[in-house]
C-alpha positions in Angstrom: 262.1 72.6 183.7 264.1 74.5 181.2 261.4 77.4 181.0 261.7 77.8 184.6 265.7 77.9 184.9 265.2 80.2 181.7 263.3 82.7 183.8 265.4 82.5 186.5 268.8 83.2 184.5 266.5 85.8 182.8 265.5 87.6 186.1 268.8 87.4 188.2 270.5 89.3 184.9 267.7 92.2 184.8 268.6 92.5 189.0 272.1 92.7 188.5 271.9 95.1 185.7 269.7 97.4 187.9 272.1 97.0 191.0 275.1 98.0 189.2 273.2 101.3 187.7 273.8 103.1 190.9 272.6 106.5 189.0 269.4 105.0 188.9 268.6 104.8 192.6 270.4 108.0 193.5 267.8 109.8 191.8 265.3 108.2 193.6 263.7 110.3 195.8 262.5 109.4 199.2 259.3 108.1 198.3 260.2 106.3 195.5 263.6 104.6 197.3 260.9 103.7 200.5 258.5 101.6 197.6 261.6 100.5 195.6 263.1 98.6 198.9 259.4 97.1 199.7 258.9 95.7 196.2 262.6 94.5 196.7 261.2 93.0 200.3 258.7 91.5 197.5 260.8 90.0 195.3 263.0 88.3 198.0 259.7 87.0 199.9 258.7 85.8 196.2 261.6 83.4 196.0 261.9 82.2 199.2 259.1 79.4 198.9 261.1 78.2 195.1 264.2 78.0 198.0 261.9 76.1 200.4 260.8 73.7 197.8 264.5 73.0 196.2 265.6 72.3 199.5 262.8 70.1 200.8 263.6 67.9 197.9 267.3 68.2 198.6 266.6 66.6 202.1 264.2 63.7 201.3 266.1 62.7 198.4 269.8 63.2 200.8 267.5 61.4 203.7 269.9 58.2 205.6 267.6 55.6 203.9 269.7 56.4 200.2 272.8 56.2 202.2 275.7 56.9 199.5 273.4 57.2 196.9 271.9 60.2 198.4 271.7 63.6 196.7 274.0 65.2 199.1 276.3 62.3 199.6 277.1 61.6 195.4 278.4 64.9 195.7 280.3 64.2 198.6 279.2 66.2 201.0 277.7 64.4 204.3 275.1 67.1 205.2 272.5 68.7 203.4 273.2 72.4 204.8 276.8 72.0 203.7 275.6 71.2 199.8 273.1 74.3 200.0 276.0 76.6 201.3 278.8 75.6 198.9 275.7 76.1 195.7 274.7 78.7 197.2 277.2 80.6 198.8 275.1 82.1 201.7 276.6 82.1 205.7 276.3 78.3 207.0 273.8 79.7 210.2 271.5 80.7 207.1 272.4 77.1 205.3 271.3 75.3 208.6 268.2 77.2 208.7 267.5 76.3 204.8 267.9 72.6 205.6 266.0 72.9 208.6 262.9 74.2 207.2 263.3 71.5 203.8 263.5 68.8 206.9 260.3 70.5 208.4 258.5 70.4 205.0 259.6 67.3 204.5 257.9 66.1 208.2 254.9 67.4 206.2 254.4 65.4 203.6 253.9 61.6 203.0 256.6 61.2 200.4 259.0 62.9 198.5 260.1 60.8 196.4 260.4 61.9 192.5 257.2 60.6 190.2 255.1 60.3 193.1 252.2 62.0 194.4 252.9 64.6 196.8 250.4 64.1 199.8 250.0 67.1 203.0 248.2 66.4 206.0 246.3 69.7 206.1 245.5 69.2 210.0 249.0 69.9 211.5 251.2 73.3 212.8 254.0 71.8 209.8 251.1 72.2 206.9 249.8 75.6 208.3 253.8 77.1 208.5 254.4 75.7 204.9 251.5 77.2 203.6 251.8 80.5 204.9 255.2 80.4 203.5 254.0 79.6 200.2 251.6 82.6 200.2 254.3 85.0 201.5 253.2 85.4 204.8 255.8 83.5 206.4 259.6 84.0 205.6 262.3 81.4 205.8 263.9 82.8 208.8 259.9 83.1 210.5 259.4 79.3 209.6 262.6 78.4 211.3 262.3 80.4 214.3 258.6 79.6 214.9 259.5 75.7 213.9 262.1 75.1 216.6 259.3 75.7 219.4 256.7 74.1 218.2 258.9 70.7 217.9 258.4 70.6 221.8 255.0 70.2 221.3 254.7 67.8 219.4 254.6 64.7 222.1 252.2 66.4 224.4 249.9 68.5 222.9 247.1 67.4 220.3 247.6 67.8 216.5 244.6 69.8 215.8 245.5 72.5 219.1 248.8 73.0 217.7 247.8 73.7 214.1 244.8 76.2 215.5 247.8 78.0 217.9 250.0 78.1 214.2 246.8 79.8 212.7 246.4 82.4 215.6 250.6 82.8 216.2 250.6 83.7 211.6 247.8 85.8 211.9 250.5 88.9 212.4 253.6 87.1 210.4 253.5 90.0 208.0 253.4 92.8 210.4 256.0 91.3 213.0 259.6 90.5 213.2 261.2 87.4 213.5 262.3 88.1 216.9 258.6 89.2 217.8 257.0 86.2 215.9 259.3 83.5 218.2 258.8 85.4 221.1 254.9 85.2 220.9 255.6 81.8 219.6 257.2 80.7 223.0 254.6 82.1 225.0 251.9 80.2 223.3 254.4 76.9 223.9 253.9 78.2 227.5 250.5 78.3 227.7 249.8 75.2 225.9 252.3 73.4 228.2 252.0 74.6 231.5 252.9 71.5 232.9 256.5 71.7 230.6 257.5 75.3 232.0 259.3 73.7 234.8 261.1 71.2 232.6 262.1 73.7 230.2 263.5 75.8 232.9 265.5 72.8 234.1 266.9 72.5 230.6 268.5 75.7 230.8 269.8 75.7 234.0 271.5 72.3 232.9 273.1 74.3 230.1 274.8 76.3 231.6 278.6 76.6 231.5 282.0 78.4 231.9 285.2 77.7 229.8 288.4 79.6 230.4 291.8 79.1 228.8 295.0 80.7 228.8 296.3 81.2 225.3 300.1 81.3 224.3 300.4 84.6 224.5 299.0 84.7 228.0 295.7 86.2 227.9 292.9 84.0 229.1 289.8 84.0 227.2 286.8 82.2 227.6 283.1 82.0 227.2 279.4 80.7 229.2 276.4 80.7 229.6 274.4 81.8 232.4 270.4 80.8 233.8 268.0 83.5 233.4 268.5 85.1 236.9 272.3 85.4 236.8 272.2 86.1 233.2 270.1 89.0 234.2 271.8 89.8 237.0 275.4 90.1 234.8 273.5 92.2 233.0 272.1 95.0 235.5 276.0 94.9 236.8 276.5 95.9 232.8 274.2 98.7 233.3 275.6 100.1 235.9 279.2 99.7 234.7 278.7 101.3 231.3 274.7 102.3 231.0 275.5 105.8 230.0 277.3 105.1 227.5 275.0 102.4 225.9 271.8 104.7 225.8 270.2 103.7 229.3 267.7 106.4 230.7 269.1 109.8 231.2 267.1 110.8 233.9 269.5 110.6 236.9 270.0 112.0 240.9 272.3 114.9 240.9 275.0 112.9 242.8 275.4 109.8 240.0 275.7 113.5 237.7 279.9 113.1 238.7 280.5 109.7 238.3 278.2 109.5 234.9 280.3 112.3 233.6 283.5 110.7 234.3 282.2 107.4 232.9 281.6 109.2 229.7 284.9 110.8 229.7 286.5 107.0 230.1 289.5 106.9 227.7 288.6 103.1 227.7 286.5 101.0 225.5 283.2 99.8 226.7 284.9 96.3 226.6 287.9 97.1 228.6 285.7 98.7 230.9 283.7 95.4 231.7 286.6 93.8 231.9 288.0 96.0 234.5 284.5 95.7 235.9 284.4 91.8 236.5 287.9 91.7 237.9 287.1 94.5 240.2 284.0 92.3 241.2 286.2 89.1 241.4 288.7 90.4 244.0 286.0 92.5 246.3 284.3 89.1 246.4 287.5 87.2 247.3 288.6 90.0 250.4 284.9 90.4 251.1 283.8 90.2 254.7 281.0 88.4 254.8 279.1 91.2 257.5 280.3 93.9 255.6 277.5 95.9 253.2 279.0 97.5 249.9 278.4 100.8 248.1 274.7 101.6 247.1 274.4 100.6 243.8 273.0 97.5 243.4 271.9 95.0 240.5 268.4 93.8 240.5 266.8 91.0 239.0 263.0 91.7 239.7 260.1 89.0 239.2 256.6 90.1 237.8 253.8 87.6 238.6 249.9 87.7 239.3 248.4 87.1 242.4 246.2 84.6 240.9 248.9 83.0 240.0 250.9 83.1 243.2 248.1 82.1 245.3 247.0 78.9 243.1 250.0 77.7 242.1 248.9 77.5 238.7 250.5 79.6 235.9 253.7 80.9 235.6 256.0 84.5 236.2 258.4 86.0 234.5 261.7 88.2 235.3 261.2 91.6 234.2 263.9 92.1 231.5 263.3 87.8 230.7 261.6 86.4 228.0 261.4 82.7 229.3 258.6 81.8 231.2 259.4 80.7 235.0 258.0 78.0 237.3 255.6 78.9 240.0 258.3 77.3 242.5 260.9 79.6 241.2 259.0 82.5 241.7 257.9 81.3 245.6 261.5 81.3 246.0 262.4 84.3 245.1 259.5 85.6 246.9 261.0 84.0 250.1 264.4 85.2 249.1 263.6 89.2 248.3 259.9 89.7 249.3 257.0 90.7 247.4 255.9 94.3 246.1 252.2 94.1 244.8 250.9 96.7 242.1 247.4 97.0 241.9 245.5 97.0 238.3 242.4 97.4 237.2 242.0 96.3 233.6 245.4 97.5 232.3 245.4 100.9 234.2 247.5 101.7 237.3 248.4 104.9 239.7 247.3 108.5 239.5 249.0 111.1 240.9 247.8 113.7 239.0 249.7 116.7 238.3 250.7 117.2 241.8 254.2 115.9 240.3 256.5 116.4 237.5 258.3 112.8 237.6 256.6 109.5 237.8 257.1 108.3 241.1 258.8 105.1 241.7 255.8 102.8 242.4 254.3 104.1 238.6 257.6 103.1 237.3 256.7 99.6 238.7 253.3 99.5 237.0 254.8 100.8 234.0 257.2 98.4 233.7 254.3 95.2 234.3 252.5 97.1 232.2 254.7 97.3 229.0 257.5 94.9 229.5 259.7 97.1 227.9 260.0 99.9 225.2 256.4 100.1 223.2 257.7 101.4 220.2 257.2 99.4 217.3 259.5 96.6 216.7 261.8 97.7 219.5 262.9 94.9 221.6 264.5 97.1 224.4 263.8 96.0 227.9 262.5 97.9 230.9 265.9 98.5 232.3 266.3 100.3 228.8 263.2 102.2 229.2 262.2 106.0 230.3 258.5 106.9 231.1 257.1 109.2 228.5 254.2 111.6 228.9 251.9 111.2 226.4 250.0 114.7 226.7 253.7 116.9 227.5 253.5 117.8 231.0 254.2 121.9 229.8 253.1 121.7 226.2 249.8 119.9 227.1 249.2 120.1 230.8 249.7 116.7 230.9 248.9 114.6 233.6 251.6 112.4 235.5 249.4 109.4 235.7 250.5 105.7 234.9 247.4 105.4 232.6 248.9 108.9 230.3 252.4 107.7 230.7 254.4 105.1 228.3 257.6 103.1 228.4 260.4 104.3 225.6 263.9 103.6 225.2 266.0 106.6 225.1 266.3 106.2 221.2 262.9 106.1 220.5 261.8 109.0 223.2 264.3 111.3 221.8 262.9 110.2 218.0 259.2 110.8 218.9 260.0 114.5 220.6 262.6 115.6 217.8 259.5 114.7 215.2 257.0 116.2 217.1 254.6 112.8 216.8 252.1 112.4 219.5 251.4 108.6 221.4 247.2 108.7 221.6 245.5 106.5 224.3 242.6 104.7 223.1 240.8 103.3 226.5 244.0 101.6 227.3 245.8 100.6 223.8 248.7 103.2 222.9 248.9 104.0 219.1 251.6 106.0 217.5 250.9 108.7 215.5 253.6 109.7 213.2 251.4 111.5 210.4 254.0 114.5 209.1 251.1 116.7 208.0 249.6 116.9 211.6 251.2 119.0 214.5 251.7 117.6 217.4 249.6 120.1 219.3 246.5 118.8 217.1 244.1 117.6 219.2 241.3 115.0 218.2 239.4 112.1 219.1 242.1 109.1 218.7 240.5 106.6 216.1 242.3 103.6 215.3 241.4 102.9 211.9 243.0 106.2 211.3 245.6 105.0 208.9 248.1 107.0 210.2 248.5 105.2 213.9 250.6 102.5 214.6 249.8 100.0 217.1 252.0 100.4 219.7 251.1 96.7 221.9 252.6 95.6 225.1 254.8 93.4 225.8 254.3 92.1 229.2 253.4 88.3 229.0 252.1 88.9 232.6 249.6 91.4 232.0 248.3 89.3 229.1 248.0 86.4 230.9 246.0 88.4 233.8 244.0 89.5 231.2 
């Protein structure tokens, strides 16, 4: 024991002499700083399972069968997160997550008590998450995010089928985000429980809310929390209150050009300019006439589903900008509500249009947008609403084509990145890689080859196309 706090004390003081040498790193050049902040990646990921362990000990040996002669309690404090944070001095959110992946640990084992032998069921989703967090593969915050969905599981689906869906779900962990890893994690919860989707959809809707209250001063504050349509839907109304401003596409009719202008020009914040919005909202709602038709801009909240789908019954949809999975019945109701579009695919490919036009055309926007689910560039979480159609092949530059299958959905941040560096997307058959490779110009032309080391996966993210597929 004293060997390993020895090496510990020993480590943290080389670190901190490092960190406080700020000479050294300023010399670094590019290069070197890129490989100096992955081995520090390294270090941190190196540590993180010594974290895990100390604090799967603090919970069993804090759990309520020691009562006041737990570990946590003896030093007076009633939770175990509240221990970690005042030893540790991280934020409590991150002490609540520490705890929570000691108490998943802890799930994983037979006993933790000290002097006897530690025992893990190697057959469940609990063992598979510890060990890939022991071998680095799995970070604290992964393990968290990733446990809290797979809890649901855990009376309804078989042992063995959730430990083989934690084996598929990790075999990206080192590659994806957090927010990416519990996203794909959810829509394996999804398709393991179809049966669930309509409960869990229920659960939200039950939770949602609005508080106001006036405070002494006389403002009124507040807060809520909305379903997934009218979250959505508050959302669009924010995009068309303040998109400009926020980095929504550029690409725009000649009459928004005035009001866009003037939006920008705006002496008020973005906040006070919601504000105004919603109040704005509030009283045309109040003095509406219920046979009158307002301006036309309009908020949308649009549904993607497969036919298969639709016409079974079986399965589930999605809203376009949502990540939740929706009930069948939801999406018949909105079908009876709004109507139904259909966009035609075959495989992943959509429309053609040729080079007869510059733009995409409104029904390619469509298949774009089932098609990617949002912006394709790695790691961006943007949604559709966020997006602008890219031309893979430039339509001048290349004599690109404006077809669905050579077009790609960016945010405005990452289209303007990729043209500024002159990197080309390349279409393998219908996967879109990235290719960033400085020493090629972007008017190179080749075969695309994925094992190129170069490209960079660029994957969908439309849970409806993979679910057709």
């Amino acid at each position: 024991m004293s060997d390993l706090l020895q090496c510990i004390d020993t480590v943290t003081a080389q670190v901190r002499a490092l960190a406080a040498d700020a000479a050294i790193i300023a010399g670094f050049d590019d290069d070197a700083l890129v490989e100096l902040q992955r081995m520090i990646g390294r270090l941190q990921r190196a540590i993180e399972p010594l974290s895990a362990a100390v604090a799967t000990q603090f919970v069993g040996r804090s759990s309520r069968e020691f009562g006041p002669r737990g570990l946590s309690a003896r030093h007076g404090f009633p939770t175990v997160d509240g221990f970690l944070q005042s030893l540790t001095g991280v934020s409590s959110r991150d002490a609540r997550a520490l705890a929570a992946v000691g108490t998943l640990f802890n799930e994983s084992r037979r006993e933790l008590r000290p002097g006897e032998e530690v025992i893990e069921p190697a057959g469940t989703w609990r063992a598979v998450a510890a060990h890939a967090h022991g071998d680095g593969v799995l970070s604290l915050d992964g393990v968290h995010a990733v446990s809290r969905v797979f809890r649901d599981l855990d009376e309804t689906i078989p042992p063995e089928r959730l430990a083989t869906a934690m084996t598929a779900l990790l075999a990206d962990a080192q590659t994806s985000s957090v927010d990416a890893l519990a996203r794909t994690a959810r829509a394996m919860r999804d398709d393991l429980d179809l049966a669930g989707v309509a409960a869990r959809e229920g659960d939200r809707r039950s939770s949602r809310y609005l508080r106001v209250h006036r405070l002494p001063e006389g403002i009124v504050t507040g807060s809520f929390r909305l379903t997934d349509d009218d979250g959505l839907l508050l959302l669009s109304i924010r995009d068309l209150a303040i998109g400009p401003r926020l980095g929504t596409p550029r690409f725009r009719s000649e009459a928004d050009e005035t009001r866009v202008s003037a939006l920008i020009a705006d002496p008020r914040t973005d906040g006070q300019l919601l504000a105004d919005t919603f109040t704005t909202l509030l009283r045309t709602g109040i003095d509406a006439d219920s046979d009158g038709i307002f301006g036309g801009h309009r908020p949308a909240v649009r549904v993607v589903v497969t036919e298969t789908a639709l016409q079974s019954g079986v399965g589930v949809g999605h809203y376009e900008d949502g990540d939740a999975a929706i009930s069948i019945e939801t999406v018949r109701r909105h079908v009876c509500e709004t109507g139904l579009k259909g966009l035609l695919f075959s495989g992943t490919r959509a429309l053609d249009v040729g080079r007869t036009r510059r733009l995409f055309t409104a029904s390619q926007r469509d298949a774009l947008a089932a098609r990617d689910g949002g912006c394709r560039y790695p790691g961006c979480d943007r949604p559709v609403s966020w997006t602008e159609a890219h031309h893979i092949n430039e339509w001048h530059r290349h004599r690109g084509r404006t077809d669905a299958a050579d077009g790609i959905l960016l945010c405005r941040r990452h289209h303007g990145l990729i043209h500024a560096n002159h990197w080309r997307v390349r279409r393998i058959e219908d996967d879109y890689w990235l290719d960033a490779d400085p020493a090629r110009s972007d008017t190179d032309d080749f075969p695309a080859d994925p094992a190129r080391a170069s490209l960079i996966p660029m994957p969908s993210r439309s849970r409806v196309l993979a679910a057709a597929g």
